[in-house]
C-alpha positions as CSV (number, residue, x, y, z in Angstrom):
1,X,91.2,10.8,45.4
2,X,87.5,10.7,44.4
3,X,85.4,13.1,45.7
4,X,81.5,13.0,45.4
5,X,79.1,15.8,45.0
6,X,75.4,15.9,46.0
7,X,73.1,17.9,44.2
8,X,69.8,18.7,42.6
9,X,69.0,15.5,39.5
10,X,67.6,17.4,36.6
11,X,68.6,15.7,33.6
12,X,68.0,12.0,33.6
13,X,71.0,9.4,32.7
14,X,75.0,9.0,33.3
15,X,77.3,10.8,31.5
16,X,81.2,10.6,32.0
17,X,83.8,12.7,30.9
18,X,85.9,15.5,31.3
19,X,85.4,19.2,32.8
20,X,85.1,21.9,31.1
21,X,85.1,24.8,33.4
22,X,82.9,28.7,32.6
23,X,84.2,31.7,33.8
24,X,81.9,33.5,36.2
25,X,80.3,36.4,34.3
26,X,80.3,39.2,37.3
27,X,84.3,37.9,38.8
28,X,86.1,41.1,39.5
29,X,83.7,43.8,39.3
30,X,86.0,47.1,38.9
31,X,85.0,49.8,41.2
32,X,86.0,53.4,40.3
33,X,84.9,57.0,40.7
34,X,84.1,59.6,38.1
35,X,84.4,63.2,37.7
36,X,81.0,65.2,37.0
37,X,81.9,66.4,34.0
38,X,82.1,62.3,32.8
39,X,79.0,61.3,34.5
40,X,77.0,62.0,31.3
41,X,79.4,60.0,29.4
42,X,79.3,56.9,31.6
43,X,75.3,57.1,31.5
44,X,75.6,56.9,27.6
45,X,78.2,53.8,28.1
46,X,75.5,52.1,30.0
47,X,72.9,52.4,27.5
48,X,74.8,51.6,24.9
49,X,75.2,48.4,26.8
50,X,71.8,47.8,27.3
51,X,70.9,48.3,23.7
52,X,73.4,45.8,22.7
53,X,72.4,43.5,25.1
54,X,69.0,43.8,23.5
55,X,69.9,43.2,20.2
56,X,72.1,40.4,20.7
57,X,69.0,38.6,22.8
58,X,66.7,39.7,20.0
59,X,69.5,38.0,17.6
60,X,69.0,34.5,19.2
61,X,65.7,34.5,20.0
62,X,65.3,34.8,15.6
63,X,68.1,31.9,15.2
64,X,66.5,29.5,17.5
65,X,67.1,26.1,15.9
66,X,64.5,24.2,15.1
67,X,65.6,21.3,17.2
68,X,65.6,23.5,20.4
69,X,63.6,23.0,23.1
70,X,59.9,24.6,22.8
71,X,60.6,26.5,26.5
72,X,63.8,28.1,25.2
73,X,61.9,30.9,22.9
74,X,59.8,31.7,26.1
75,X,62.7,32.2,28.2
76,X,64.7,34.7,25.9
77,X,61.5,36.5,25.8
78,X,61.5,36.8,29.6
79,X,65.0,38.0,29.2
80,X,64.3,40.7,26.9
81,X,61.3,41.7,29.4
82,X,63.5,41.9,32.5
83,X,66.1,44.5,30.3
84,X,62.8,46.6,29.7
85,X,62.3,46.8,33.4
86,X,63.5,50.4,35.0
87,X,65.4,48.3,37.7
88,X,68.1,47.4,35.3
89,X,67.8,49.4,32.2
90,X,67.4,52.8,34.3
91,X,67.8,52.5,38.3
92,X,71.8,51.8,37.8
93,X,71.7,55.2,35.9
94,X,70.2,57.1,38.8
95,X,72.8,55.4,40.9
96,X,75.8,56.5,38.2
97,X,74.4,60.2,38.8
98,X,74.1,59.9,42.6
99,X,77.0,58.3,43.4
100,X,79.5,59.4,40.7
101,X,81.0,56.0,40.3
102,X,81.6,53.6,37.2
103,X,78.6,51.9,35.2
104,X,79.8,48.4,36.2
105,X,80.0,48.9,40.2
106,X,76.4,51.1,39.2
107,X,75.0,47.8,38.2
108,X,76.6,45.5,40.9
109,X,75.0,47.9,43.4
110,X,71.3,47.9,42.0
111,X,72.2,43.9,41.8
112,X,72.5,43.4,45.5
113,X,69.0,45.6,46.2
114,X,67.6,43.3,44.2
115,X,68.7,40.0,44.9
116,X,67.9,41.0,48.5
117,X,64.4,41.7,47.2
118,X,64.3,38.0,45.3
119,X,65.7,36.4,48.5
120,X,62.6,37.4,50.6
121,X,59.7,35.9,48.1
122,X,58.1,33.0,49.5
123,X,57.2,31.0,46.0
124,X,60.4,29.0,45.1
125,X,59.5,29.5,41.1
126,X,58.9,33.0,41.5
127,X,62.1,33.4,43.8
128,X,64.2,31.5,41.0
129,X,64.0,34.2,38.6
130,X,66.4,35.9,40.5
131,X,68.6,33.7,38.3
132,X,67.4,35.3,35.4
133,X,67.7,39.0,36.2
134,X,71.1,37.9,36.7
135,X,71.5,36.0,33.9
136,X,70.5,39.2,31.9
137,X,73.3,41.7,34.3
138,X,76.0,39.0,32.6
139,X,75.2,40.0,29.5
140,X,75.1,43.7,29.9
141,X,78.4,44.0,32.5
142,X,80.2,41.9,29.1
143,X,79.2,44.2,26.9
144,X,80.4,47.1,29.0
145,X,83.8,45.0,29.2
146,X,83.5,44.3,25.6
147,X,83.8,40.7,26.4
148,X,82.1,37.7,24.6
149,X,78.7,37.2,25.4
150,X,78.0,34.1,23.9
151,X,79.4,31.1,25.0
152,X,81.7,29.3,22.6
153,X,83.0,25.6,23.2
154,X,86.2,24.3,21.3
155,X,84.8,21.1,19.6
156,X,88.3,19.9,19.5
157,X,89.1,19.7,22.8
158,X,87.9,16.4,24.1
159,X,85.0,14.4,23.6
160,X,82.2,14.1,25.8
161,X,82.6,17.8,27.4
162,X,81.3,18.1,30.6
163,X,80.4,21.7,31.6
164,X,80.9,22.9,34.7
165,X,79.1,26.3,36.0
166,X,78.2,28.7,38.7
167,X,74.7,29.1,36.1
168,X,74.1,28.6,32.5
169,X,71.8,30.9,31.0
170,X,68.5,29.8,28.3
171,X,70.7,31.3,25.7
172,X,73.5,29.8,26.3
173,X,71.8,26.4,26.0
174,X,71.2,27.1,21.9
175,X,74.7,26.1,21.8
176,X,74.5,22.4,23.3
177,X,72.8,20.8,20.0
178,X,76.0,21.4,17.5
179,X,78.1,20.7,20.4
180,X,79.8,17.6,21.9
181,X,78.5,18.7,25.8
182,X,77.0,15.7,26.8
183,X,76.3,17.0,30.7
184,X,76.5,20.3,32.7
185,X,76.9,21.0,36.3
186,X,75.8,24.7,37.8
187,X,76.7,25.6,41.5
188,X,73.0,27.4,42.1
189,X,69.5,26.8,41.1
190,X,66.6,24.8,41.9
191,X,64.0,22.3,40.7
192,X,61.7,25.5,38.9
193,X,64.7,27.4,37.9
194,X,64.6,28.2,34.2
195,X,68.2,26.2,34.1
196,X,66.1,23.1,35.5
197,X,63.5,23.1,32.9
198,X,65.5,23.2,29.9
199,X,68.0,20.6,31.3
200,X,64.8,18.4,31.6
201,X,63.8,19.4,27.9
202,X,67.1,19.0,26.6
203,X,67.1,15.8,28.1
204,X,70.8,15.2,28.7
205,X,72.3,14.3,32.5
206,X,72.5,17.6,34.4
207,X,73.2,18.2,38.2
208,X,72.1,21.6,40.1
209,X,72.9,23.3,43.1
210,X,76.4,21.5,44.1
211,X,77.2,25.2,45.6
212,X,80.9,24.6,45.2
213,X,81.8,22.3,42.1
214,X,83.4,25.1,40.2
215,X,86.0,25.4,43.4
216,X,86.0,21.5,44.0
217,X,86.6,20.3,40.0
218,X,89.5,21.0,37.9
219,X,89.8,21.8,34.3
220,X,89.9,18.1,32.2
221,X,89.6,16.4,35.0
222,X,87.7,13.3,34.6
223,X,83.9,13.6,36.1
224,X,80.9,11.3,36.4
225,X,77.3,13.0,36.2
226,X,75.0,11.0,37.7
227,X,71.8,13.0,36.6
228,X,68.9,10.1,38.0
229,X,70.6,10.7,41.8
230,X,71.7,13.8,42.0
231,X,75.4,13.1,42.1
232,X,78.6,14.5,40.6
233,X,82.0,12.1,40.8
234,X,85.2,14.3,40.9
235,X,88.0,11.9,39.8
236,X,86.4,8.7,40.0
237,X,88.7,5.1,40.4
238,X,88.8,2.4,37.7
239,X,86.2,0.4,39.5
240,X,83.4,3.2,40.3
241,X,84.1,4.1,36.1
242,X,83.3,0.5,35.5
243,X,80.2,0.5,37.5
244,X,78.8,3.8,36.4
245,X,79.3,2.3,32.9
246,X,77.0,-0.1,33.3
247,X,74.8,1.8,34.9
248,X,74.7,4.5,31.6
249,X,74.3,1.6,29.3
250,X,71.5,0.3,31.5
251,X,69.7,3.8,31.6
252,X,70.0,4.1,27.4
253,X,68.2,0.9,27.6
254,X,65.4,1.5,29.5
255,X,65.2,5.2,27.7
256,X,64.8,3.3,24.4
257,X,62.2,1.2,25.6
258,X,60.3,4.0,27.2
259,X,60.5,5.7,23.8
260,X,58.1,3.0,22.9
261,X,55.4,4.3,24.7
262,X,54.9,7.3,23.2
263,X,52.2,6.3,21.3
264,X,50.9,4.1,23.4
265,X,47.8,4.6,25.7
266,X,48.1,4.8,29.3
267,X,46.3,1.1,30.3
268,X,47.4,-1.0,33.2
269,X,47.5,-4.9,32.9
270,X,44.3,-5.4,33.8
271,X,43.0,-2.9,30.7
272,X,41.9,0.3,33.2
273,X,42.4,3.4,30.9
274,X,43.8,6.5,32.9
275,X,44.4,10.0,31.4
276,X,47.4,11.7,31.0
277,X,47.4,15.3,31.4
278,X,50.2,18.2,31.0
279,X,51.2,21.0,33.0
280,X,52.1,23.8,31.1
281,X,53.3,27.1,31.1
282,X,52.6,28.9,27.9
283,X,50.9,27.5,24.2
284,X,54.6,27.1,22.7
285,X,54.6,24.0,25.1
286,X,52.0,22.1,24.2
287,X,53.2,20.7,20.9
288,X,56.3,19.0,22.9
289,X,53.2,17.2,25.0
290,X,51.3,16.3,22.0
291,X,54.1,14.5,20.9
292,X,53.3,12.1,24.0
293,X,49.8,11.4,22.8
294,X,48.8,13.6,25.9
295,X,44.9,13.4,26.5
296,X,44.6,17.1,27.1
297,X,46.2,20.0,29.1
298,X,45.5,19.2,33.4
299,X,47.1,22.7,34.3
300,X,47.9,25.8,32.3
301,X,49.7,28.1,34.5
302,X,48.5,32.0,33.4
303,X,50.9,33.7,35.6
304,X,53.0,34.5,32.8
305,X,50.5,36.9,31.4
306,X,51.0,39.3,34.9
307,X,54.4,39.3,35.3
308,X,57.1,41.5,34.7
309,X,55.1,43.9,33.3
310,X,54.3,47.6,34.8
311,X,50.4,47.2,34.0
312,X,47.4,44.3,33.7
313,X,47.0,42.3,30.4
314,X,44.2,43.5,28.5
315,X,41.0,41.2,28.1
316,X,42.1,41.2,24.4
317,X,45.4,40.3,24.8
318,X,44.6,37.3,27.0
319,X,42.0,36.4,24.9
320,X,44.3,36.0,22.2
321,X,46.7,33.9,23.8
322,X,44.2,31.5,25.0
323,X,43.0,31.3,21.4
324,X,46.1,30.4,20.4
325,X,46.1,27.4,22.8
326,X,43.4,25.8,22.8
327,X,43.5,26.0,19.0
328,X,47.0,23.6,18.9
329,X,45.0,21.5,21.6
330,X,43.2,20.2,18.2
331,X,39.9,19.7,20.3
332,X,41.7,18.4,23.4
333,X,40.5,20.1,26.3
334,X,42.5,22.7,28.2
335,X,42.2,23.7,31.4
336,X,42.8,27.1,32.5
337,X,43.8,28.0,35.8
338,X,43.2,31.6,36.4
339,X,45.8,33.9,37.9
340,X,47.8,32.5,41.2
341,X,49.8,36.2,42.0
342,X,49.6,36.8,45.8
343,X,52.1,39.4,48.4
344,X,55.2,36.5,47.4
345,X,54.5,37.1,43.9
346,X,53.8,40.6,43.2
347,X,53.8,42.3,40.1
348,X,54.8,45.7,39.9
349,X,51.7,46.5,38.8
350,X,50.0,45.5,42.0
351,X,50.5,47.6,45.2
352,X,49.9,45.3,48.0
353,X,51.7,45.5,51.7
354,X,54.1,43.3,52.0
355,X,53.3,40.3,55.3
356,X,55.4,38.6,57.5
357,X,54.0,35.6,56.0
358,X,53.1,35.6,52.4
359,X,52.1,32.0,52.4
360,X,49.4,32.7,54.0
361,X,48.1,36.2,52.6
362,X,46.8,37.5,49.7
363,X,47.5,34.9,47.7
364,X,45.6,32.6,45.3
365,X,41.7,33.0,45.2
366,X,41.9,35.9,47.7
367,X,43.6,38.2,45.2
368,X,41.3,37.6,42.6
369,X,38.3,38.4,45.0
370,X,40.0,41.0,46.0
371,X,41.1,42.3,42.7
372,X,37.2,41.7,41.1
373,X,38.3,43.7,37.8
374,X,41.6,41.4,36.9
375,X,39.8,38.2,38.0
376,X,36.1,39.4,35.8
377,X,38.5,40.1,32.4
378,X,40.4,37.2,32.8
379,X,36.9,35.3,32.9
380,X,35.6,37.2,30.1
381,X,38.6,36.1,27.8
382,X,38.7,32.5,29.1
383,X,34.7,32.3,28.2
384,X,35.1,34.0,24.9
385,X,38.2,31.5,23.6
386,X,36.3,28.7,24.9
387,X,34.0,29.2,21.7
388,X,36.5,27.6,19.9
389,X,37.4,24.3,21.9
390,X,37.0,22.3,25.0
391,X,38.2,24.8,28.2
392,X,38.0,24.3,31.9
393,X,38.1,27.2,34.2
394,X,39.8,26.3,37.1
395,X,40.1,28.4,40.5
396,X,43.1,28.4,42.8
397,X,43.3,28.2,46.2
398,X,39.7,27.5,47.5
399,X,39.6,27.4,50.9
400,X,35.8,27.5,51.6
401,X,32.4,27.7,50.5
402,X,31.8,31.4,51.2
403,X,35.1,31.8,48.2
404,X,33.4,29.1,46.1
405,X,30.3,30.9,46.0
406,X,31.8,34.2,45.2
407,X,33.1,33.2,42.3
408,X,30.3,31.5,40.9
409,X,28.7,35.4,41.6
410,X,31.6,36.6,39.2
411,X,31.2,33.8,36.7
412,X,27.4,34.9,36.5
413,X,28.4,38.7,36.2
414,X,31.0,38.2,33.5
415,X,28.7,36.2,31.2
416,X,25.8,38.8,31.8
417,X,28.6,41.3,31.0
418,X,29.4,39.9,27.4
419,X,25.3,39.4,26.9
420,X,25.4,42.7,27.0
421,X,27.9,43.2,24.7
422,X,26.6,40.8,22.4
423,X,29.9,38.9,22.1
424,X,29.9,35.3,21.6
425,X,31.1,33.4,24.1
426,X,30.4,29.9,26.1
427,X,28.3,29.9,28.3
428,X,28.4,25.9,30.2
429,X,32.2,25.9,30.7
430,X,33.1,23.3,33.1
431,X,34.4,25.0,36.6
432,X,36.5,23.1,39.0
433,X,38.8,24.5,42.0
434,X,42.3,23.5,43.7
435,X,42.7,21.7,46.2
436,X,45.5,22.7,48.2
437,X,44.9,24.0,51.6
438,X,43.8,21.0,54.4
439,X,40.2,22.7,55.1
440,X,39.5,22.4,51.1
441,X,40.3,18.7,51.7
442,X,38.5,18.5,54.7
443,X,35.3,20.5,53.4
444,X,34.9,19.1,50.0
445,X,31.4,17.0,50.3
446,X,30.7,20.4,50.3
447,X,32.9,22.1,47.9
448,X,31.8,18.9,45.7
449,X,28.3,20.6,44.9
450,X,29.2,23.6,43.6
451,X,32.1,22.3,40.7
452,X,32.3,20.2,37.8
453,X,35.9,18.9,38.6
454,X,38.5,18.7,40.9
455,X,42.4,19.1,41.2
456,X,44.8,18.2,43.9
457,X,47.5,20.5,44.1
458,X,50.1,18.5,46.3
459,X,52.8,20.4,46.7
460,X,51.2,23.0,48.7
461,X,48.7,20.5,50.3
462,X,51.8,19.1,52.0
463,X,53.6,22.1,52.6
464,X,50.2,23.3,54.5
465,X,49.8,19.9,56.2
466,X,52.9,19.3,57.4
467,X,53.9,23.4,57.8
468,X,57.2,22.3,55.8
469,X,59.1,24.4,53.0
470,X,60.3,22.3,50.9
471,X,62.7,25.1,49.9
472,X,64.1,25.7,53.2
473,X,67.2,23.4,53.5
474,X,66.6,22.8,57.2
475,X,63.2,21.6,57.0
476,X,63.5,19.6,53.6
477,X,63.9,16.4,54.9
478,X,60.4,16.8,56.7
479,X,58.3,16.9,53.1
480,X,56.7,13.5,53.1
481,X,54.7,13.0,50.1
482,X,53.3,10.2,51.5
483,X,53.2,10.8,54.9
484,X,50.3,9.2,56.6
485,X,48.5,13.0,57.3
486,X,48.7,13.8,53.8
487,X,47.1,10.3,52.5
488,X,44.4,10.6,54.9
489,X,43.9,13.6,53.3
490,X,44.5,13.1,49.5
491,X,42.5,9.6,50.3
492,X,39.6,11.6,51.5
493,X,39.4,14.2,48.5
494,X,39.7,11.8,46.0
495,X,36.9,8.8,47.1
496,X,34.8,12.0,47.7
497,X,35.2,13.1,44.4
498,X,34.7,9.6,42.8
499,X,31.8,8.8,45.3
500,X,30.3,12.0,43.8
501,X,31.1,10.9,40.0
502,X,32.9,14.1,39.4
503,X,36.7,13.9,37.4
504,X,39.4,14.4,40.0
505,X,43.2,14.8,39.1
506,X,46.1,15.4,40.9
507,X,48.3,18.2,39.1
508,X,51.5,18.6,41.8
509,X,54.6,16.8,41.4
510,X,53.5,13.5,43.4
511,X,51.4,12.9,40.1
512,X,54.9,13.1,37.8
513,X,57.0,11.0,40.1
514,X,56.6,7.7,39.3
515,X,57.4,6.2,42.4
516,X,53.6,7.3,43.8
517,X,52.2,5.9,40.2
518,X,50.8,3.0,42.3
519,X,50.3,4.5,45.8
520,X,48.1,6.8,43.7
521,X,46.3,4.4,41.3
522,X,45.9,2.4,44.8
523,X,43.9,5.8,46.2
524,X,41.3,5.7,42.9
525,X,42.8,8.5,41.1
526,X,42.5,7.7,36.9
527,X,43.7,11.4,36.1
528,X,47.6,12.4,36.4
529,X,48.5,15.8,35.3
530,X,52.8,16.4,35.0
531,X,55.4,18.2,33.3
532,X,55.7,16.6,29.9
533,X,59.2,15.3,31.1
534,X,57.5,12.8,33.6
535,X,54.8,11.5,30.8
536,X,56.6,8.5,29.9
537,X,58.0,7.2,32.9
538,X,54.3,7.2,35.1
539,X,52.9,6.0,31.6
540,X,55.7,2.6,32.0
541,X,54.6,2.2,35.5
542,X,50.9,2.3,34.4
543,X,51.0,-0.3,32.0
544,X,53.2,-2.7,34.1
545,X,50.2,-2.0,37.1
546,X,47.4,-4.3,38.0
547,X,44.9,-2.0,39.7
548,X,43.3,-5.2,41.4
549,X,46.3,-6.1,42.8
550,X,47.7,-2.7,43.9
551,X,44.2,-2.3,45.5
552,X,44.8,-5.2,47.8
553,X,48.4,-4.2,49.1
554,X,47.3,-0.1,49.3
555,X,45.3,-1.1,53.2
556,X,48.5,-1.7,54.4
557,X,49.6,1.7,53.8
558,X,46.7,3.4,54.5
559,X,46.5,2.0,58.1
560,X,49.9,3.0,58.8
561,X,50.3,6.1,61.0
562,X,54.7,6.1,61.5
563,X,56.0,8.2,59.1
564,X,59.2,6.5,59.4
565,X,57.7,3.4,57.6
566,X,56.3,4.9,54.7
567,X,59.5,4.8,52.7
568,X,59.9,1.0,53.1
569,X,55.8,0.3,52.4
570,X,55.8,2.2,49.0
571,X,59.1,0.0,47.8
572,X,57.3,-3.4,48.7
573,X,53.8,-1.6,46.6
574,X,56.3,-0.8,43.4
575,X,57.9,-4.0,43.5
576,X,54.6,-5.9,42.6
577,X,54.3,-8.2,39.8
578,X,51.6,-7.3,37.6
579,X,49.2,-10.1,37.1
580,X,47.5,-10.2,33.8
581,X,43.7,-10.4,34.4
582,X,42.2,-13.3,32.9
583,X,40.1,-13.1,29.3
C-alpha cells in the first residue's frame, strides 16, 4: 500500500527509484565504566580520535572536486572549527575524568548539554548548526569504533539510488557527483540547514524533515521524491508512477528552458529592466552567482567572520576577506551588511545575559551600538576594501532615528580614525539600513533622509508583524507573506523609497519565491536580492511580466483586508497573460 510523506522541498524536480537506507552514526552508544588507573588511557583514545577526525576532514576539504558545490569548502571548514572548539575536543575529557566512564558515553553526555543549548536559540539558521556539531560527533564516535567514516555507495546495486537518512553531512555530499544517487531523503533539518543548502546547490530532488522516513521506508523499496512539493511516495501504484513520470519529464523541460536565461537580462515584456541581486554568505559563493549574470551582491551576510571562534576578528583579517570579495565582484557592487549576532546568536566570545526573549533583545543594530569597538573595526575594514570596488554598507535592524543617527556618529569617528592613521580608505560609501521591524516601516519618511538605500528584510518584517515563528510548527501556518498587514507595510516602505528616488530592494525570501515576482513588481520594487538558487526562476517570471498590466490587477489585492483570500488573489495575478507593449 502507498504511503505518502510530507516534508521540507529542497531540491527542485522528481526523481524515482529505489531506497537506499544509512545507518545512524550514534545507534547503540555503549555505556561502560573504567577503573582509575585506565582513565588516562581512555583520555588518549579520545584524542586520538579527534586528531583523526581532523585529518580525515582536512583530507577532503584538499580533494574537493572541482565540480562541487562552491558552499561545500565552506562547510568542512566550519566542521574543522567546531572540532577546535573545547566543547567537543576537551569538555568530554573532563567528563571521562569525572565520571570514570567510556570515551563514547563521555561524548554522548557532553552531546545532550549541548543540543539542549542549540534547542533554546531563537534564530532558525543559527539553531541549525546543531546539525553540524553533530555531524562532526559522527565522525569522531566512528573513529573511536574504528568504523568507516566516509560514506561509500555500491554503484552496482541499482540505478537511480535513492538515499534515505536521519542527516547527511557536507562531506558526505562529495560523494554524490561519481555516484548514481539521483535523490536523498533526511529525517531532520530545515530550510537554513547546511543539508538544505547544498541539496539546493547540488541541484538534485531532495526532501527534509519527514521525521520518520528511515522507520517508514524499506531497503529497495521503490520511492518517488517529489522535491518541488515536498513529498516522499513509499511504494507508489502503476498509475501514481505513470503520473509522476510525466510530471519529471515536464520539470527537465522547463529546467532546460530556464537554463536559457542565464545570460539573459532580467526585462519584462514591456522592456522594464530590474536588477538581480545575490545573497551570499562568504566570497567562495559569488562565482556560482556570477555564472547567473547577477547585477551585483544585495546581501552579504558577515556573521561568519564571528562565529565559532573564542575571540573578535581582527580589523585586518576582515579587511582581507572583504578584499577578496569585492575583488571577484569584477567592479559589481557589494553590499556589506555588518554583523547581525544578538543574545540567540552568541558567540563565545561575547558575554551577554541570556533573555526570555531573544527576539527582541540585543540583537541586530543594538549589539553593534552596544559593542562600539566590534561595530567601529568592522567599519574601518569595510571602508578600507571599499578602495578597491563599489561597497555598500548596510546596517541591520534599524528601528529608529535615534539608532540611525548613532551610527552615522560611528561612521564619522571611524573615518576620522583612519585620517589619522593615514590609511587610504573611501570615504562616500553609500549607507543604507534594514528594514525589518514594523516601526522602521512605519518611520521611514524619516529614516529616508538619513541613507542612500534601502532593504526590506521580510522574513523578520512578517515574523514581527504578525508575532509568528515561522519555525515553530504550531504557529507555521499563520506566516502570510502576503498577508494584507504585511503589504500595507511593504507597500508603504517601498512607494516611500521610490517617492524619495532612493534604490530599495527586498533581500528576504519573498524576493526568491517566484510566486510574489508579480505581487512585488505590482508594489514598484525593480531590485530583488535571493539565494543564487531562486535567480532563474523570478528572472522567467520577469520576462513573461507586463508591469502595465500587473499594475492594473495589484488594487484588487491591495484593498483586500481577509487574509483568507490572499492565496486565491495572487493565483488569478500569476496567471496573467503578458501583453507585449506596442513599438
Amino acid at each position: 500500500m502507498s504511503i505518502m510523506l510530507h516534508g521540507v522541498a529542497i531540491g527542485g524536480g522528481i526523481a524515482i527509484g529505489r531506497a537506499r537506507l544509512l545507518q545512524q552514526g550514534l545507534d547503540d552508544v555503549p555505556h561502560y565504566p573504567i577503573e582509575a588507573h585506565e582513565i588516562s588511557v581512555e583520555c588518549q583514545r579520545f584524542q586520538n580520535a579527534v586528531k583523526q577526525t581532523r585529518r580525515q576532514l582536512e583530507h577532503l576539504r584538499s580533494s574537493i572536486p572541482e565540480n562541487a558545490p562552491t558552499e561545500l569548502g565552506a562547510f568542512i571548514s566550519l566542521h574543522l572549527m567546531l572540532l577546535t572548539d573545547v566543547t567537543l575536543s576537551r569538555e568530554p575529557i573532563d567528563i571521562i575524568e569525572a565520571k570514570e566512564i567510556n570515551a563514547e558515553w563521555a561524548l554522548q553526555v557532553q552531546l545532550e548539554r549541548l543540543s539542549q543549548q542549540f534547542d533554546i536559540i531563537e534564530d532558525q539558521y543559527l539553531r541549525e548548526r546543531k546539525q553540524d556539531m553533530l555531524q562532526v560527533a559522527e565522525r569522531i564516535f566512528k573513529n573511536l569504533r574504528g568504523q568507516e567514516v566516509e560514506l561509500h555507495v555500491d554503484n552496482d546495486l541499482f540505478d537511480d539510488m535513492i538515499l534515505i537518512a536521519h542527516d547527511i553531512s557536507p562531506a558526505d555530499t562529495i560523494y554524490f557527483k561519481d555516484s548514481r544517487i539521483s535523490a536523498f531523503v533526511t529525517d531532520i533539518g530545515g530550510p537554513t540547514s547546511h543539508t538544505a543548502i547544498l541539496g539546493r546547490s547540488l541541484d538534485i530532488p531532495s526532501v527534509i524533515a519527514l521525521h520518520n522516513a528511515r522507520n517508514i521506508i524499506q531497503e529497495d523499496e521503490w520511492v518517488i521524491v517529489d522535491g518541488i512539493d515536498g513529498v516522499v511516495i513509499v511504494d507508489p501504484s502503476d498509475t501514481v508512477l505513470s503520473e509522476y513520470r510525466k510530471r519529471a519529464k515536464l520539470y527537465r523541460s522547463q529546467k532546460r528552458q530556464l537554463n536559457k536565461l542565464k545570460n539573459t537580462a532580467a526585462t519584462t515584456a514591456d522592456e522594464v529592466n530590474i536588477q538581480i541581486l545575490a545573497n551570499i554568505e562568504s566570497p567562495a559563493d559569488i562565482n556560482a552567482a556570477h555564472k547567473l549574470s547577477i547585477d551585483g551582491v544585495g546581501l552579504f551576510r558577515s556573521e561568519f567572520l564571528f562565529l565559532n571562534r573564542d575571540t573578535l576578528p581582527s580589523e585586518e583579517e576582515q579587511y582581507e576577506i572583504y578584499l577578496d570579495a569585492i575583488k571577484k565582484m569584477k567592479g559589481k557592487p557589494l553590499t556589506i551588511r555588518t554583523v547581525d549576532l544578538g543574545v540567540d546568536k552568541n558567540p563565545r566570545w561575547l558575554n551577554h545575559n541570556d533573555t526570555l526573549n531573544p527576539a527582541l533583545g540585543l540583537t541586530g543594530i543594538r549589539l553593534c551600538l552596544a559593542e562600539p569597538v566590534m561595530f567601529r573595526t568592522q567599519m574601518r575594514a569595510i571602508l578600507r576594501a571599499a578602495v578597491h570596488g563599489p561597497i555598500r554598507i548596510l546596517w541591520p535592524m534599524i528601528g529608529s532615528l535615534t539608532e540611525l543617527r548613532q551610527c552615522h556618529s560611528h561612521l564619522e569617528l571611524v573615518k576620522q580614525q583612519l585620517t589619522e592613521r593615514s590609511q587610504e580608505f573611501e570615504s562616500n560609501v553609500a549607507v543604507g539600513c534594514m528594514i525589518e521591524v514594523p516601526s522602521a516601516a512605519l518611520m521611514v519618511v524619516s529614516l529616508l533622509k538619513l541613507v542612500d538605500f534601502l532593504s526590506i528584510g521580510t522574513n523578520d518584517l512578517i515574523q514581527y508583524t504578525l508575532a509568528v515563528d515561522r519555525s515553530d510548527d504550531t504557529v507555521s501556518h499563520l506566516y502570510q507573506p502576503a498577508h494584507p498587514a504585511v503589504l500595507k507595510l511593504l507597500t508603504h516602505v517601498i512607494r516611500s523609497a521610490i517617492k524619495a528616488n532612493k534604490p530599495i530592494s527586498v533581500c528576504g525570501e519573498m524576493a526568491g519565491d517566484d510566486r510574489y515576482t508579480r505581487l512585488l513588481l505590482g508594489l514598484g520594487l525593480r531590485q530583488f536580492s535571493m539565494h543564487p538558487s531562486n535567480i532563474l526562476r523570478v528572472k522567467n517570471m520577469i520576462v513573461h511580466s507586463n508591469t502595465d498590466e500587473i499594475e492594473k490587477q495589484i488594487w484588487r489585492i491591495l484593498r483586500n483586508d481577509d487574509p483568507n483570500k490572499v492565496d486565491d488573489l495572487l493565483k488569478k495575478l500569476n496567471h496573467i497573460e503578458p501583453q507585449k507593449t506596442a513599438v
